[in-house]
C-alpha angles and dihedrals in degrees: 000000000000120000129273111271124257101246129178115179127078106313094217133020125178116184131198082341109210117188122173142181119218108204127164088271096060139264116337107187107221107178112031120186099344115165123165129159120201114192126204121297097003131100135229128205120210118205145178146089126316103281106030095116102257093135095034083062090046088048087047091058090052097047090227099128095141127225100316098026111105133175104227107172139027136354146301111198126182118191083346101308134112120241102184081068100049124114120244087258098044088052086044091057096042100050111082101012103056104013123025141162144210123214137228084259132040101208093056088065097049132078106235094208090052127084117231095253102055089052089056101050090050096080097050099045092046102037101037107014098246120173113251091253093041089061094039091057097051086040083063091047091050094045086052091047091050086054091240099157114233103016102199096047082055090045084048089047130088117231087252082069104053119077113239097267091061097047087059087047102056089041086057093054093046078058093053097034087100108029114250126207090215135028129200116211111192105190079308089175102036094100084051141109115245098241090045088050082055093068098027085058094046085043090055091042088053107046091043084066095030084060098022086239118173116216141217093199109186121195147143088210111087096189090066098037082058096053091047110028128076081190136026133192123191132217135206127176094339100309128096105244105174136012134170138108121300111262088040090061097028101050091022104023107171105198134080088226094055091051089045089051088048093042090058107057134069113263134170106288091027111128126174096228104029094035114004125186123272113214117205119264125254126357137285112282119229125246087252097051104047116152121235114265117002112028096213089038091107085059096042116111080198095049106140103193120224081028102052097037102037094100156308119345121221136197112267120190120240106244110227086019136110107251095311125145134167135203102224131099098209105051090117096058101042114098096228086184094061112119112238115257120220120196088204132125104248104180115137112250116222117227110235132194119342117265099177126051115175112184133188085330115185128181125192141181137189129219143173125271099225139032090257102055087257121109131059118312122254132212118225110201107218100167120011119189100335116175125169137124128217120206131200124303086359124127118214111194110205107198135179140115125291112298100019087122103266098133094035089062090047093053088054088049090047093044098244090116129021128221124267087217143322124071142280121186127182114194083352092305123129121236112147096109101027107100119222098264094054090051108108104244096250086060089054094050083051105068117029141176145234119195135212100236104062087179094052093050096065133074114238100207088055134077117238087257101052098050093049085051094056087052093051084042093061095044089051096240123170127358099266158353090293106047085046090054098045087052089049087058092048088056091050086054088042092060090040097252131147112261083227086068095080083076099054130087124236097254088064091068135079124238093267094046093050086050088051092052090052079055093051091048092045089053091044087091094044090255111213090190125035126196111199117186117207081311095172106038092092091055129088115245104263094046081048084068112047087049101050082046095057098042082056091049094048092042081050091061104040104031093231124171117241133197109199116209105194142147090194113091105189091054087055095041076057102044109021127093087180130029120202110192109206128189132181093340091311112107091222103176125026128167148116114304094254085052111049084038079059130068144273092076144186103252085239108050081042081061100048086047084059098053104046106095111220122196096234126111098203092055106109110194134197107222118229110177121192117227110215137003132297098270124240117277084216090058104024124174107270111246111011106030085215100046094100097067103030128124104194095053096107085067093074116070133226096026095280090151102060082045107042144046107231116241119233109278120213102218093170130339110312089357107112133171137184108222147124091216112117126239092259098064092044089052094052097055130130138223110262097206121038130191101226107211101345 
């Protein structure tokens, strides 16, 4: 195959972009009015809500629509070229070899039955007619590029026995195999440990200057979008509307979506009490329901009817700017300056007695040696020693990678599993080793649980009242039918739902609404304690906000305890009183917020504050990358469970941390850590994220 052809000019244009759907009930128009240019070399970062048409664009550039998917107004050009007018054999060739794309999740984009290598190979020898050992040999240099360890036991694996963070390794190195002149990244990091997206993030930075690639990045995440883009453009609702470099729409944005988006997440400086988070207004609309004019108008708090909603928005160009535009009439008026304003109460809460004690905890399990049940049996250390109280109307935030033994610990607490040994009281009873059918039903209503997933926790085939009433059923609250369906409409009130919603059925919410009604379900039993399990990470960003908000509030009122299971870190340094750090089952670093966000710091918790992007452009961020992957609990490092990956070990003298298991260190009153390092090393740290010129 001949070489790629030199070519100097934008590598993708897309002009007065149209996308539309065509269902039996008619056209929805997905993507309105989208134009974008990427030039060579250089990244842009795609934002915005589920449902704004960033993957329906990416999708668009691939000509890969589907069945019912059309372009139906203007072009699409790569390297000047227009690919809406490309044959099927010109777009085959060009897939692949010139543009390509990683997904969401890696194993959606490798063959099971196939060994890495062979998967490798595949690109170079169909796209370009390379010779088997020819593509073998460049599979082994872009495994190596991508800092996999040991290339040609990866080439001889199949993708079950790679972790997460190398799938998505080796996908983005299939990617790479032939050289593309663009890649697509759809949410390529968001299955993915914190600490894992932190070298995924500095690979793809690196490689995008090593090959001189240019990026369509897309991400609900800004803090990312801000590591990894030189422009951004945000969507909302299928329309572009704004576009410009970074530092133009992070430090001047010029749209009220944009501030909302900004105003909703946590950034540095956000507290819960002094500066909480706004969530923005109102929900999505869908593509069928658009309002006339400005499509966010209905949301704007700076919304001017007859103005706003008169017609159709363009782009306007930003006199004095780079390149940057916005979609709104009013930008000129608007005080961008202006602080936000919150209405709500923002009084401290003082914690009060402790209603959780969790002492010395251990969780085991056995399992078999082998795949067939034979050989001898192996322990798996879950939880090993964990010891920690929680008192009233206190959060306590746990924190640590996939498998550290967060959820294990939850599912003790909830009575799904029972401890191995050690002690948990709640309200000085024991219930460590009661599982959850002998609780007495008072105890279960006690402590309650919200889940991750709000679209895995209701039943499909029941509406929203009747599934809070089974749960007051089961609790044995009120009399009768009646008291229990006027407290399901409380609870309704309580998560800030229409009353009308106890008629609907799951699949007509949205995400939010469906995690407000698992609060509303955890808080049906009065719950002194609530567990909530990553309950925000499968929500976008605005949505984040208005639901962390109302769990406060609700904590506020009735001083519940809540343990906070979390990976994201600026949402803890927001939320938490307390952090507790775990690691391969150990708890190795607990303290107050401000405490464990100080040095001196664990290694390990100075690693995950590293890793955590954050969308501010005055953060300025030491980078700790871990080597490795988190090891197996079933085979842990002797001595410090962490000493595999740290990178402070050579600190400590004669080899003490591959012998022993560090004791819990008292740094300051109620800040522990579990650590070899002297005294010295911990003095001289340094802060990991800095505020420039704040």
């Amino acid at each position: 195959m001949a070489a790629k052809d030199a070519y100097e000019g934008p590598i993708l244009e897309i002009e007065n972009l149209h996308i539309s759907f065509f269902t039996q009930g008619g056209e929805i128009p997905a993507v309105m009015d989208f134009s974008c240019t990427v030039q060579p070399g250089e990244a842009m970062g795609l934002v915005g809500e589920s449902g704004c048409g960033k993957s329906t664009v990416a999708l668009g550039v691939m000509q890969d629509l589907g069945k019912n998917g059309r372009v139906v107004g203007g072009t699409i050009k790569f390297k000047g070229r227009d690919l809406g007018k490309m044959s099927e054999e010109e777009l085959r060739q060009l897939r692949g070899s010139e543009i390509a794309m990683i997904y969401q999740e890696p194993m959606a984009s490798l063959n099971p039955a196939m060994k890495i290598g062979k998967q490798l190979m595949e690109v170079p020898m169909i796209h370009e007619g390379m010779s088997s050992a020819e593509a073998y040999a460049l599979a082994l240099e872009m495994v190596a590029s991508v800092k996999l360890p040991d290339p040609k036991r990866i080439l001889d694996s199949y993708p079950h026995q790679l972790s997460g963070g190398q799938q998505q390794r080796i996908v983005i190195a299939m990617a790479l195999m032939s050289k593309p002149a663009l890649l697509i990244l759809d949410e390529p990091t968001t299955a993915l440990d914190v600490t894992v997206e932190a070298g995924i993030v500095q690979l793809v930075k690196e490689l995008g200057v090593k090959y001189g690639t240019s990026m369509l990045f897309i991400s609900h995440n800004l803090g990312l979008v801000l590591e990894v883009c030189d422009r951004l453009c945000v969507m909302y609702s299928g329309e572009a509307v704004e576009t410009g470099s970074i530092e133009e729409v992070f430090d001047h944005m010029r749209h009220p979506y944009t501030q909302g988006l900004f105003r909703s997440i946590p950034l540095p400086g956000a507290d819960k009490n002094a500066r909480p988070l706004i969530a923005i207004p109102g929900n999505f609309p869908l593509p069928n329901e658009r309002p006339n004019g400005c499509n966010f108008g209905p949301r704007c708090s700076y919304f001017e009817a007859g103005r706003c909603d008169a017609g159709d928005i363009p782009m306007e160009a930003l006199p004095d700017r780079d390149r940057h535009e916005t979609r709104c009439l009013r930008w000129r008026e608007i005080d961008w300056a202006a602080p936000a304003v919150s209405d709500r109460d923002m009084t401290p809460t003082e914690p009060g007695d402790v209603v959780l004690s969790v002492d010395n905890l251990k969780k085991y399990y056995e399992v078999s040696g082998s795949s067939f049940g034979r050989g001898a049996t192996k322990v798996v250390k879950a939880n090993e020693t964990l010891t920690f109280e929680a008192r009233e109307a206190e959060t306590l935030a746990i924190v640590g990678e996939s498998g550290c033994g967060k959820s294990t610990l939850a599912k003790v607490l909830m009575g799904l599993e029972t401890a191995t040994g050690g002690q948990v009281k709640l309200a000085n009873q024991e219930i460590g080793g009661i599982e959850i059918e002998k609780r007495e039903t008072k105890t279960v209503a006690s402590i309650q649980m919200v889940f991750q997933n709000p679209f895995d926790t209701l039943n499909p085939s029941h509406s929203i009242g009747s599934q809070i009433m089974r749960v007051l059923e089961k609790f044995k609250v009120g009399k009768n039918q009646a008291e229990r369906e006027a407290r399901m409409l409380e609870l309704l009130d309580l998560v800030k739902l229409p009353r009308a919603f106890a008629k609907r059925m799951p699949r007509q919410l949205s995400g939010g609404q469906k995690q407000r009604i698992g609060i509303a379900r955890a808080f049906a039993g009065d719950a002194k304690v609530v567990v909530a399990d990553e309950p925000v990470s499968a929500l976008d960003v605005s949505v984040q906000a208005a639901v962390t908000d109302l769990l406060m509030e609700i904590q506020r009122e009735r001083r519940t305890t809540m343990l906070f299971i979390s990976h994201d870190l600026s949402i803890v340094r927001y939320l938490a009183d307390r952090v507790m750090v775990m690691y391969l089952g150990h708890v190795v670093e607990i303290g107050s917020t401000e405490q464990v966000f100080s040095p001196p710091y664990h290694p390990y918790t100075e690693a995950l504050l590293s890793a955590v992007p954050i969308a501010d452009t005055r953060v300025k961020k030491k980078h700790v990358v871990l080597e490795g992957d988190i090891p197996s609990a079933m085979n842990p490092p002797p001595g410090c469970p962490f000493q595999s990956r740290c990178p402070r070990k050579s600190s400590v003298p004669g080899g003490l941390c591959e012998r022993e298991v560090p004791p819990m260190v008292r740094l300051a009153e109620g800040h522990q850590i579990k650590c070899h390092l002297p005294a010295s090393v911990l003095d001289g740290m340094e802060p990991v994220i800095e505020l420039v010129g704040a």
